[in-house]
N, C-alpha and C positions, 0 to 999 in steps of 0.2 A: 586694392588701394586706389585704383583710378576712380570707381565708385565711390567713396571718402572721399575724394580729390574732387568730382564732380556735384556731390551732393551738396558740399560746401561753398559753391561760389554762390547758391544761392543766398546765403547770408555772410558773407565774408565779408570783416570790416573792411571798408571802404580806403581805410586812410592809409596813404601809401606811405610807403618802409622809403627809408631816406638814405641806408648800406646798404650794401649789396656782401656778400659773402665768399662771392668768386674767388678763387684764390689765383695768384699772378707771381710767380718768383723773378728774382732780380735780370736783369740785362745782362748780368757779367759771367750766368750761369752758376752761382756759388751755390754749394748744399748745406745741408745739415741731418745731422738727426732729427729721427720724429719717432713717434709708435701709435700703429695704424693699426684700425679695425679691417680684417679681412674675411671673418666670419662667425661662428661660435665658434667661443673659445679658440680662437685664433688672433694673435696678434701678432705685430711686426715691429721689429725696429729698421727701419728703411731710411734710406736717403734721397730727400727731395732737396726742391730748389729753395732757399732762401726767401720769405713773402718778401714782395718788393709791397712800397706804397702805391697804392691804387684808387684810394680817394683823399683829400686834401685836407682830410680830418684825422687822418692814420697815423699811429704810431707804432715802430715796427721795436719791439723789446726784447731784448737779450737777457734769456731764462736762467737765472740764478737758483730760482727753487721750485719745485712744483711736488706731487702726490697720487696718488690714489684713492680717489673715494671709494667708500660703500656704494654708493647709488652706482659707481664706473662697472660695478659687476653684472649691472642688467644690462649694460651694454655688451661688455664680454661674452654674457649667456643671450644672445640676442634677445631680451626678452622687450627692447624697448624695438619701435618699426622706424624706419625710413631711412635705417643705414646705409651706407656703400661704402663697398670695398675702396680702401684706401683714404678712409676719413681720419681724420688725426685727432684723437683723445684727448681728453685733459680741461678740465675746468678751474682747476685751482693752480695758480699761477705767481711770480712776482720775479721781477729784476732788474731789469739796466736799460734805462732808455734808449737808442742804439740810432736811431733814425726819424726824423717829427717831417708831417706833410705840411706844406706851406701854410693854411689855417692853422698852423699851433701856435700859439704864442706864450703861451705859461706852466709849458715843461720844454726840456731842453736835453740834449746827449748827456748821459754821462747820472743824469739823476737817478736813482732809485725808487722804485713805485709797486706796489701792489695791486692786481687787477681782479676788479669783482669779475664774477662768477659770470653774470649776466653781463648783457652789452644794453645800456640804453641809451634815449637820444637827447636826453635832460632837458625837453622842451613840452612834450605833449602831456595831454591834463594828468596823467600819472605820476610820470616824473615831476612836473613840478610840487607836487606833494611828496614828493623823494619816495616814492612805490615802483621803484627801478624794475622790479622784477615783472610788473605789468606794465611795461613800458610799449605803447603801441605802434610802434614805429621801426622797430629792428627786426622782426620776424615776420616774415612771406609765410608762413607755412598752412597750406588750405586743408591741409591732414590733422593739425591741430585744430583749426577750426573746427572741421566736422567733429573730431570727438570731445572736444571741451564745448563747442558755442561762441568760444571766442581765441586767440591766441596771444600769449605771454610775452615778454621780453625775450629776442636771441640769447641765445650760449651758448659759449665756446665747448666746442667739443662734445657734443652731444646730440649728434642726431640731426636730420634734416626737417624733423620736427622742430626744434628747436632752433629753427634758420640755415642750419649748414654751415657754421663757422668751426675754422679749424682751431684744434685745440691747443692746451699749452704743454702738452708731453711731449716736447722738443724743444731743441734748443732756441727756436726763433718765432715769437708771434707777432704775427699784423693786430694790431688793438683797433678797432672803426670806432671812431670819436673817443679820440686817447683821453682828451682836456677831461670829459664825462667817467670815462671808466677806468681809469689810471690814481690811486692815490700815492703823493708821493710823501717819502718815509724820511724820518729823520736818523740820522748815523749812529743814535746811542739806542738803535730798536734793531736788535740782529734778525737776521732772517729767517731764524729760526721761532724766531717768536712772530714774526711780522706775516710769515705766505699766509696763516690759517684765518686771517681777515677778511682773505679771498672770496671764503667760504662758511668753514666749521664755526666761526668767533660769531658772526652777523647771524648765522641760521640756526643755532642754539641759542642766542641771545631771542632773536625775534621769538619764536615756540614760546619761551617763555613770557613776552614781555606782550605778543599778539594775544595768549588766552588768558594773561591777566595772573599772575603770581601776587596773593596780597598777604600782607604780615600776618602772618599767624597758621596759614593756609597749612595741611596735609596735602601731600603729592606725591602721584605714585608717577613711575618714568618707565617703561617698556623699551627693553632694547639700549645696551650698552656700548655701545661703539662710539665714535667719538664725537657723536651730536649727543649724547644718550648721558656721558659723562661731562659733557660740559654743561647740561639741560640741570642735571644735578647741580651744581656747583652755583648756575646763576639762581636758580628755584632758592638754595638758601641766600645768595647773597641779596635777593630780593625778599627774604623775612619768613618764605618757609620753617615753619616748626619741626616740621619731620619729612623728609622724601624717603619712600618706598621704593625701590626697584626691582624691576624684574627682568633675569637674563638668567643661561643655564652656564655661561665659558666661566670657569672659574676664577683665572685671572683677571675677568673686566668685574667680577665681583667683586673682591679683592682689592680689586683699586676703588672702589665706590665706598666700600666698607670705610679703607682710610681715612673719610671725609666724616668729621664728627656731626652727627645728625640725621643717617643715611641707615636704614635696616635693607636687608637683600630679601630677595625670594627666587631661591633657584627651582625651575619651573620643570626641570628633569629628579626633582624630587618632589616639591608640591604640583602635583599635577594639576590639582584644580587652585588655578590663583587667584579666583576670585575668591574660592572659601578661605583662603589662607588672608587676603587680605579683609576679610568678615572680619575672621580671629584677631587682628591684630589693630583694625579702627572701626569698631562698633559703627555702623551708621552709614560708613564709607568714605570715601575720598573727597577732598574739597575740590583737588585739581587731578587730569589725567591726562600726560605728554605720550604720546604715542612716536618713538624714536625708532621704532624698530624694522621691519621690512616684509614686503610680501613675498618675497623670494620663495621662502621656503615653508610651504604646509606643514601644521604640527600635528593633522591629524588625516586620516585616512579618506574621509570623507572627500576634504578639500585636495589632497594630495591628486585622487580621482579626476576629481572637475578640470584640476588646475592641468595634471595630464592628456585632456581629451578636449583641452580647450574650451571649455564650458566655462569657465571664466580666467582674468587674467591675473587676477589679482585677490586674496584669501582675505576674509574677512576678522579671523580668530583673535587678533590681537585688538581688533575695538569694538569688538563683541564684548570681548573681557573688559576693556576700559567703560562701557557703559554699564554692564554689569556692576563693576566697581565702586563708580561715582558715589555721592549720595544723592538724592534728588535736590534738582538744579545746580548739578553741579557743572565743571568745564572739562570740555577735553579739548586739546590742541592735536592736531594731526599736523609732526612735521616731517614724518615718512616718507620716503619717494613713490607713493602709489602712483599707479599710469594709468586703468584701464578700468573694466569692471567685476562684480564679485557676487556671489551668489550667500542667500542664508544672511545676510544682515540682518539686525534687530532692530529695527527701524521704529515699532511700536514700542520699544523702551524706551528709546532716544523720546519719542513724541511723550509717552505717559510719564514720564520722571523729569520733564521739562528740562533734555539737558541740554546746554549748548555745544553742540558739535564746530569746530571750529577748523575749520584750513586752511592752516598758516599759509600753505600756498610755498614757491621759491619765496625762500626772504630776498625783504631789499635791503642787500649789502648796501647801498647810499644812505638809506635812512641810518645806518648803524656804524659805520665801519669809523668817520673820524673820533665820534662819541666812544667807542670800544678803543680805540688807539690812544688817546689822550687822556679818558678817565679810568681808564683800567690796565691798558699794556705797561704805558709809560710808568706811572705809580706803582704798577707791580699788584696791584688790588686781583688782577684774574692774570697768573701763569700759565703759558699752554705747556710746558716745561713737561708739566704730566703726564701728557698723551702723546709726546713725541719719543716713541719707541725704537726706532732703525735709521738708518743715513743709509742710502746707496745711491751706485750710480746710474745714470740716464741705461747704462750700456744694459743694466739688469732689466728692464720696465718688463719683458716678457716671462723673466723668472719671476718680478715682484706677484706679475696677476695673476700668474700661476701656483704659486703660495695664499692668495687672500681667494681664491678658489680651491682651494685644497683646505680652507680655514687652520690656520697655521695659528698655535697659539702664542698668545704673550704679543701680535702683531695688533698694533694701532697704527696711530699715524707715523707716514715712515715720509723722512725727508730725501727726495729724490734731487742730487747735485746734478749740474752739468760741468761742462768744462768753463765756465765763467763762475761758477762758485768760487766766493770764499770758504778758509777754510774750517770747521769745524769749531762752534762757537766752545768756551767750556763752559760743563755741564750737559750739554748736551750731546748724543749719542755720535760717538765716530763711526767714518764707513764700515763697513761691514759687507759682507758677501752673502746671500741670499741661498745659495748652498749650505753655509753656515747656520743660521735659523736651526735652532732645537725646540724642544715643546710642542710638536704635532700634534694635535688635535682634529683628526678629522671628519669627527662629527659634529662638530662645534659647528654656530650656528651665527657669522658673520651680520650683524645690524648694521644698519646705517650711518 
């Protein structure tokens, strides 16, 4: 890793980060919950100090809702580097203003807000073209440098890759330039439809809206989990004709199916999916979203590599999507790939002119008021769908041991704390994580 660390200075961009990440709890010694990485598949619910504000752009938020993602599971499986024990999880986030550092002037205690995913500085040539997620100024990480060439916007909770900011699976988060990455919510938007802005709403929106969805378009979607079923839903409300998917869990089938214009391909009965998708659109695909995850090899070959470190990341699923395409056609990659992968078909991509596309983190700025205002509020896109379970903070160590275990009939599950409201209706009351029926434990958890 110091090797990484060293090889990178020599191109390391220049322009310095303007947060810092350190984390500082309050004078008065107060704690909270949180849930901390301590190893694979080890996590913790501990009790740390309260973040105090520590730069004069800060705003310290009292967590009303947060989650679990897919991508949280390459953390869990250590599969992502530069973690330490006792880093605090959690990316997707939203709640209660609680505390503003003297630079704030246009949020205030007591509001309501929703925080992207990323931290950026709303100033450098990125940001001002609202590309939040390439924001150059939040992230130190010269480990990211070496293996990308350049390094992203900070996020919370994820990694010292990723700047080392702590996450929102606890009750209290420090936000670094609140006014930038704070949106605040109006009161007839519950928080059950409002946390997923965070994240799922801006990063399924984008996949679609970055490779281009145009009226009339065929699209196939890899990987059902809840980027995978929203990718669906915007792909038609964007003029897709037909979207294809492909997943083996039967319930995230299930739910796709319900959507009129949507055929399945469960890929634990048609093995080969790209013949199955031959059979079913002559010529091929116009568009292919790649939603699903390199977690887990589907075949022997890759399972190998992937065990002996020969690579880190499995190529099978956009093997298949370019396989699939028809020539010149689009694929979006909005997967959490990290690393590298062996056996790519590089020479398709090239000979079928296709455009391979990565989305890259979306930028929740570009997206998030436009999804709030023309789709939440109006009701035009319900998350209503995907939100599966309620539990509490006190669970987070049972929840990611259930979405490790791939627990079926599990999506997105709403994590309360002790400042939650209560249980919007309609949507899913607490529940207990012990409780959870429909096991499936070969089921194959995407992104």
């Amino acid at each position: 890793m110091q090797a990484a660390a060293n090889f990178a200075q020599g191109r390391m961009d220049t322009t310095p980060t303007v947060i810092r990440p350190e984390y500082q709890g309050r004078a008065d010694g107060s704690t909270m919950k949180a849930l901390a990485w301590f190893g694979a598949r080890d996590v913790r619910l501990v009790e740390v100090p309260i973040p105090a504000i520590t730069e004069p752009d800060d705003v310290i938020v009292k967590v009303t809702g947060t989650t679990i993602c897919g991508s949280d599971l390459h953390l869990y499986n250590s599969e992502i580097l530069t973690l330490q024990k006792g880093d605090i999880l959690g990316h997707e986030f939203m709640g209660i203003i609680d505390e503003v550092g003297p630079n704030v002037k246009n949020l205030k205690p007591g509001q309501r807000v929703v925080a992207s995913f990323q931290i950026a500085c709303g100033k450098c040539e990125y940001c001002k073209k609202n590309w939040s997620s390439l924001c150059d100024r939040t992230n130190s990480s010269s480990f990211q440098n070496a293996m990308y060439g350049h390094r992203d916007a900070g996020l919370f909770g994820y990694s010292h890759m990723a700047g080392g900011f702590p996450g929102g699976q606890a009750e209290y988060v420090r936000v670094p330039l609140g006014e930038v990455n704070l949106l605040p919510l109006p009161d007839n938007v519950a928080d059950e439809r409002a946390l997923w802005l965070s994240d799922v709403l801006p990063t399924s929106y984008h996949a679609v809206a970055d490779t281009v969805i145009d009226k009339g378009d065929v699209v196939g979607v890899w990987g059902l989990g809840p980027i995978g079923q929203c990718v669906v839903r915007w792909a038609l409300l964007k003029g897709a004709s037909r979207v294809i998917v492909v997943d083996r869990i039967p319930e995230r089938l299930r739910l796709a199916a319900e959507v009129p214009g949507v055929e399945t391909i469960d890929f634990s009965e048609h093995t080969d999916v790209v013949k199955r998708i031959q059979e079913l659109v002559p010529g091929g695909l116009d568009v292919a979203i790649d939603a699903g995850t390199f977690h887990q090899p589907k075949t022997l070959l890759h399972k190998i590599q992937k065990a002996l470190m020969l690579e880190t990341d499995v190529p099978e699923i956009i093997n298949e999507t370019i396989m699939a395409v028809k020539k010149g056609g689009r694929i979006g990659i909005i997967a959490a790939y990290g690393g590298f992968m062996n056996n790519f078909n590089i020479g398709a991509v090239m000979e079928k002119g296709i455009r391979l596309i990565g989305n890259g983190q979306a930028p929740v700025h570009r997206y998030w008021k436009e999804l709030l205002q023309e789709y939440i509020i109006p009701g035009k896109f319900d998350p209503k769908f995907m939100v599966t379970h309620r539990v509490s903070l006190d669970e987070f160590v049972e929840l990611y041991e259930a979405f490790d275990r791939r627990e079926g009939g599990v999506n997105k599950v709403f994590v309360e704390t002790k400042f939650s409201a209560p249980p919007t209706p309609g949507f899913p009351e607490l529940s207990r994580v012990e409780d959870w029926s429909n096991i499936d434990t070969e089921a194959e958890l995407g992104f």
